[in-house]
N, C-alpha and C positions, 0 to 999 in steps of 0.2 A: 529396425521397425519401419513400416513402408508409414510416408508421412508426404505432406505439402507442406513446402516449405517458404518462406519470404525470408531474406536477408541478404542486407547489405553490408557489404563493406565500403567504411572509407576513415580507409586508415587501413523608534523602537532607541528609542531611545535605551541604551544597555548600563547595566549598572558595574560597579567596582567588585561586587563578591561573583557575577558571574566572568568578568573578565572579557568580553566582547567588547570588540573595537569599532561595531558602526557597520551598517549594510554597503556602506558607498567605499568602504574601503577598497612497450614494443610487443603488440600482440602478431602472429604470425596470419588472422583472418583478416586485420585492419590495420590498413598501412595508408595514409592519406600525406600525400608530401604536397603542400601548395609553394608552386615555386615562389622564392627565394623570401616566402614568410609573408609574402602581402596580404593583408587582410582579404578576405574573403565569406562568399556567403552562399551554405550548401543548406538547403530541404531536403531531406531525404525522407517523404513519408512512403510507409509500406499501406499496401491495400489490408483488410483481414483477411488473416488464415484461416479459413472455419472449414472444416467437414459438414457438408448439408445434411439435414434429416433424411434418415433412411440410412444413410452411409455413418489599540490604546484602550482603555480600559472599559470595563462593557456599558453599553449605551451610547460611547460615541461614534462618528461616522467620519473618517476620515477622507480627504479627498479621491474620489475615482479614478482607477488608473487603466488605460485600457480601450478607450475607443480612436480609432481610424483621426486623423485629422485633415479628412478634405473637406472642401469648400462649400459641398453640398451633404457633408457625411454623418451627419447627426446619428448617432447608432448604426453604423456603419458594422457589420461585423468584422471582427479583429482577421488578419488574413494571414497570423501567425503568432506563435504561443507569447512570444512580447509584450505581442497589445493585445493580449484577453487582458478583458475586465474585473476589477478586484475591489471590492468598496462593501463597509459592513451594511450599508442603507438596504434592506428589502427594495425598497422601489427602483433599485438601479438596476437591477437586474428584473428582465419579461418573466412573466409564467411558462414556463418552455410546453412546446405544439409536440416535441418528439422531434421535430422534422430540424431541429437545430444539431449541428455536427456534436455538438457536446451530447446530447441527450439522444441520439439519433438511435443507438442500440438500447437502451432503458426502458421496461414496459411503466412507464409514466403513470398511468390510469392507477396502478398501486399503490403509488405514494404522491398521488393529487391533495391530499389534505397535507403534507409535507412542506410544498408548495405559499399557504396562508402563515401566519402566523395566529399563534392556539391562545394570543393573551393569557388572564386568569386561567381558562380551564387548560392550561398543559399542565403537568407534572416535571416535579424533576424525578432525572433519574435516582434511584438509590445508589449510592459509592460506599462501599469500606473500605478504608485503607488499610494494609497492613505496616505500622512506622516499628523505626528501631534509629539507634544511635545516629546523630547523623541524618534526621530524617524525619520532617516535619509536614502535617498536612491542614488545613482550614478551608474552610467553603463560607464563600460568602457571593452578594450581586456585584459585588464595587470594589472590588478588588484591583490595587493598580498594577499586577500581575499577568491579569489578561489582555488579548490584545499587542503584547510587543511581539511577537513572535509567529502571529497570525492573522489571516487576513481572508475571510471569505471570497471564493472566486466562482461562486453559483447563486441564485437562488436560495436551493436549499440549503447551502450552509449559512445564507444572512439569517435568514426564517430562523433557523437551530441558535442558532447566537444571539439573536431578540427573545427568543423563547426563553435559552436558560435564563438568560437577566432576569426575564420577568419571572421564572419560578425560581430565583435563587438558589440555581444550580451550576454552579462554578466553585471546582475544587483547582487550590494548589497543591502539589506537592512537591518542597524543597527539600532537594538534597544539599550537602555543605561543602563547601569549599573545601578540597581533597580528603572529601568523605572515602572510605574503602569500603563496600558494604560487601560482605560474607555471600548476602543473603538477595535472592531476589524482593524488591518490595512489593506485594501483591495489591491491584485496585481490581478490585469485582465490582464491576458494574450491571445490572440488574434492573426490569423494569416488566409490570404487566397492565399497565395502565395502556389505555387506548392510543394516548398521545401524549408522548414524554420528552426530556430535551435534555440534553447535558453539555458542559467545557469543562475541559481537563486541561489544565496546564502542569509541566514539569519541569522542573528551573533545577539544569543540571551545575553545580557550582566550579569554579574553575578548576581540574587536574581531581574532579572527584573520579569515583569511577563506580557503577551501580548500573543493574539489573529492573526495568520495572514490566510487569507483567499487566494486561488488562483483560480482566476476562469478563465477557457479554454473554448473557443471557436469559431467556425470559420471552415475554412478548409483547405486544401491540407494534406501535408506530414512533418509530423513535429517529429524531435527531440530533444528532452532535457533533462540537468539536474538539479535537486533543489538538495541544501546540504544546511541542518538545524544543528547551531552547537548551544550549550544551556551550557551556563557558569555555574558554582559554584552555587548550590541553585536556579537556575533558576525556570520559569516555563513557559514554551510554546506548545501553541497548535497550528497546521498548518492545515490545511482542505483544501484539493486539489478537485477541484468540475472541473469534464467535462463534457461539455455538445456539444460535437462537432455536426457537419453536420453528413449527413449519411454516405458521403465520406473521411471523415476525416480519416486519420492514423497515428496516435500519439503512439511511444516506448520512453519511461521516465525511468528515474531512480533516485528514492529519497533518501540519505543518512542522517542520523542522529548521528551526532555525543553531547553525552550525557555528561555533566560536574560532577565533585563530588556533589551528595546529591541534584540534578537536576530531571525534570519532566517533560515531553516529552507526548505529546497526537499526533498523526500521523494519518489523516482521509482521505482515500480515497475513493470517490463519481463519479463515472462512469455511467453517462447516455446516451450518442450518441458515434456516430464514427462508422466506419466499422471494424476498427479491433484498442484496445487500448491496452497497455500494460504498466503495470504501475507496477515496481521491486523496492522495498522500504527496507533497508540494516539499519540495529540499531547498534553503539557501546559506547561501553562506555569509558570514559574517565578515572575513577577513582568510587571508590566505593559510595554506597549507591542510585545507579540512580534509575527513574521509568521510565517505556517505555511502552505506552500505544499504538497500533496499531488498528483502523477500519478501517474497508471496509463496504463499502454499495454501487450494481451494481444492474442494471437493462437491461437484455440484451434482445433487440428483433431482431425480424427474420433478419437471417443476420448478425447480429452483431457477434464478438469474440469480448469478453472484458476477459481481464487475468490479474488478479493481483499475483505477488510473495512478498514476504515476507522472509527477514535474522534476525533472534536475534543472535549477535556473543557477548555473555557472556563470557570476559574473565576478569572483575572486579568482587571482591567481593562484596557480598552481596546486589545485584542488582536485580531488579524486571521486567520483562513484561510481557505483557497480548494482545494478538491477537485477537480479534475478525473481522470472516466477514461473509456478508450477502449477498446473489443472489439471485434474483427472474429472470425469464426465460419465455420468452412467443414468440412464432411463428417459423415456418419453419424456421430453421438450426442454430435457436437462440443457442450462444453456450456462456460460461464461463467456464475458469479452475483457478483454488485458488493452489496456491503449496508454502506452509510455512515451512520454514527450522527454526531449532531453536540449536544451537551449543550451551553447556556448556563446555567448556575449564577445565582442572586442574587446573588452577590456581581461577576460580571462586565460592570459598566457599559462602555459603548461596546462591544461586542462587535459588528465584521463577517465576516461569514459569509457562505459559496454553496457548495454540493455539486454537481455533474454527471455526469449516468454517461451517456454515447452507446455502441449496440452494432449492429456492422453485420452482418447477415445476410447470408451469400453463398449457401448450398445449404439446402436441403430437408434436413430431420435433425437439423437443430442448433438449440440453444436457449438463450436467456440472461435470468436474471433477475435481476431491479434493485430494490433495498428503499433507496431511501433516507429518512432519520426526523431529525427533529429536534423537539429536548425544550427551553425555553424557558421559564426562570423569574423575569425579570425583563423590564419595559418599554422598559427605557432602552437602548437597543441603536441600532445607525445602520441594520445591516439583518441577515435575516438569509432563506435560501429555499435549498430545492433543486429537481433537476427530473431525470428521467430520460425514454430514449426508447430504443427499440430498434426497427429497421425493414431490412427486405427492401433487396437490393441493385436499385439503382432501373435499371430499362432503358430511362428515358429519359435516362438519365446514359454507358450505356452505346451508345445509339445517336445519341446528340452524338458523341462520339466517336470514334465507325467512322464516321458521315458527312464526318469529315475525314481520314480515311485510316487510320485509328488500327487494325491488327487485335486481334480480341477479344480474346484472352488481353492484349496490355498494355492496354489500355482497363482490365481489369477492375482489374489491378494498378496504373493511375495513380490511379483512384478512391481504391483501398484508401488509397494513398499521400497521398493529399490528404488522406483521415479523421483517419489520426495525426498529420498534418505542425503541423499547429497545436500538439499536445500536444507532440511531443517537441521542437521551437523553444524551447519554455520551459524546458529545462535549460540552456541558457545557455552551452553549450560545445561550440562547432563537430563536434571533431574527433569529439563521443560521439556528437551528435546521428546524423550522419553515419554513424559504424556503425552505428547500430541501424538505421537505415532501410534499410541493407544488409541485414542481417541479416532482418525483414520484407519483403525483397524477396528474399529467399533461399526463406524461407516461403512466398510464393506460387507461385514457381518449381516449386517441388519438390509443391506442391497441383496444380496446370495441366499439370506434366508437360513446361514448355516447355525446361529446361534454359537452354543460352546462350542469350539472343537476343539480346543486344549492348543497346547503350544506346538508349534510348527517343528517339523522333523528334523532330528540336528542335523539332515545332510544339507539343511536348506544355510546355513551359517555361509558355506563357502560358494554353495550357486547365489543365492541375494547378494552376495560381496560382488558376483560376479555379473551381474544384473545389473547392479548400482554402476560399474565402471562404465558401460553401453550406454548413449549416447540416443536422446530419440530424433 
């Protein structure tokens, strides 16, 4: 598939039932050997890949972490993902112009009322939870739940975290100390109120192991936060699926906080909305975590869908792995992916890989891809990322049609072969399986083709064969 490409190689306090020990505690593409182990300190930021058009508990404010310390630097901007700014205070953070590198890709003007805080008149959002064995949920403002595991690092997320306080829109939900749940737990989250706000916390217990699902959808103007905290040997996978209106405008921010010898799956699924933004922040608690990040986005005309991504590695011997996926189709259809990934000095054995793939289907649309990684010690097993974004290839689609295949599903088995890989890896049939419904809904309604019934069984061994390719 002809493509442009960027990539480098080189290479809260925690409680007794969750089991966390304290924040302070050979790929063949990426081989980075720094001699003889001496600390050292790599940037590696990429430009965006884009194809052009045409082609502690809530209310309190903990101290700010994050600005410059020179002589004259009072607000100084951070000059590296370390010292960005993190503080629950609204006023610590400016109204962002656009023109700041965080915000510099974000049509802003959309979600300017985002920006204030909505006192009395916001709304929370509506949550059901689905519980079972094992598996407890309550909402309340003052909860001392919230907060250990999360920490606003925008504007918009302070705004969303003062909001839900004030509408009493903060849900927990515990799972138990080596709970085994069968079943994924389902949170539907919902909202059509003009200006709405929500925090999710999910307090994974130590050596449990659980499934939770969050599904968005509805409309107005919404803020919120989820903070996933994952005890002692855990293992939890979270899968954030939106599927908003076309007017919807959702700025989220998901944090992860990772327990000793713990396992962490993080899946974000962005199908509707007018402009989404979904910033997802990984730490680790104590050594030996894994930290599995997807993304899988489908944006059409109109749409801005953004996802960021933080890995801040400052435990030893700790693992993540990034992957994400965009497909792109009609007039001023846009996506940008921007993955930061920090290894600290203090984080020996550190493996690492970021990925961002974007498929181009029409003329109009555009997607750009910053991925950077910051590296300040040797001793690491590996550590690279790589981005690509490229045109939808018509010698994929004339394989194809040369075996009977008509265009419109040709184009849709492609598509389907790009995500199939990524959403495989959440690990549970039954979700896998709707979401690919659901991007098969997506293209439907782009082609215009409505039913066509189910795809030709000779398509089983060519999409297998689609999937293995590489964009």
């Amino acid at each position: 598939m002809a493509d442009t490409s960027n990539s480098t190689t080189t290479s809260i306090p925690t409680d007794e039932a969750l089991g966390l020990d304290g924040l302070d505690a050979g790929r063949e593409d990426l081989a980075l050997d720094l001699p003889g182990g001496a600390p050292a300190t790599l940037t590696a930021p990429l430009s965006g890949a884009s194809v052009p058009d045409g082609g502690s508990p809530v209310g309190s404010a903990p101290a700010q972490h994050g600005l410059n310390a020179h002589s004259h630097g009072a607000g100084v901007p951070a000059t590296n993902r370390a010292e960005r700014r993190t503080s629950f205070d609204v006023a610590d953070f400016p109204v962002p112009s656009g023109r700041e590198e965080d915000w510099r890709f974000t049509p802003i003007e959309r979600a300017r009322d985002l920006f204030e805080p909505a006192g009395a008149s916001v709304s929370g959002l509506r949550v059901e939870v689905s519980t079972a064995d094992g598996v407890t949920h309550r909402r309340g403002s003052s909860d001392a739940s919230a907060g250990k595991g999360f920490v606003p690092g925008d504007r918009a997320a302070a705004v969303a975290w003062a909001d839900a306080a004030s509408a009493g829109a903060v849900d927990v939900v515990d799972i138990a100390a080596e709970a085994d749940l069968a079943e994924p737990v389902l949170v539907r989250v919902a909202s059509d109120a003009p200006r709405s706000a929500g925090h999710l916390v999910v307090r994974a217990g130590a050596y449990s192991r659980a499934t939770v699902v969050l599904d968005h959808s509805g409309s107005g103007h919404v803020g919120s936060g989820v903070e996933a905290v994952v005890g002692e040997g855990a293992h939890l996978v979270v899968v954030s699926v939106h599927q908003w209106e076309d007017d919807a405008v959702h700025l989220a921010q998901h944090d992860l906080l990772v327990g000793r010898d713990a396992t962490v799956k993080h899946v974000v699924v962005t199908l509707g909305g007018s402009l989404v933004r979904v910033g997802s922040t990984v730490r680790y608690a104590g050594p030996g975590g894994d930290a599995t990040l997807l993304g899988v986005y489908f944006s059409d005309a109109g749409q801005h869908l953004e996802h960021r991504s933080f890995v801040d590695h400052e435990a030893a011997n700790c693992r993540s792995n990034v992957t994400y996926k965009g497909a792109l189709q009609g007039e001023t259809a846009r996506a940008v992916w921007v993955g930061d990934v920090l290894i600290r000095a203090s984080a020996l054995g550190t493996d690492t890989y970021e990925l961002n793939r974007n498929l181009v289907l029409t003329d109009g649309a555009r997607a750009d891809s910053v991925p950077n990684l910051e590296i300040e010690t040797g001793e690491i097993v590996g550590a690279g990322h790589a981005s690509a974004t490229g045109r939808f290839d018509d010698e994929q689609l004339f394989y194809l049609q040369s075996r009977g295949i008509p265009e419109d599903q040709a184009r849709r088995m492609v598509v389907r072969a790009f995500f199939a890989d990524v959403l495989q890896q959440i690990g549970v049939r039954s979700i896998t399986d709707q979401l690919m419904a659901a991007i098969e809904a997506e293209l439907e309604l782009a082609d215009g083709s409505g039913d066509e019934g189910d795809l030709p069984v000779v398509a089983d061994g060519v999409e297998a064969e689609l999937a293995g390719a590489r964009l």
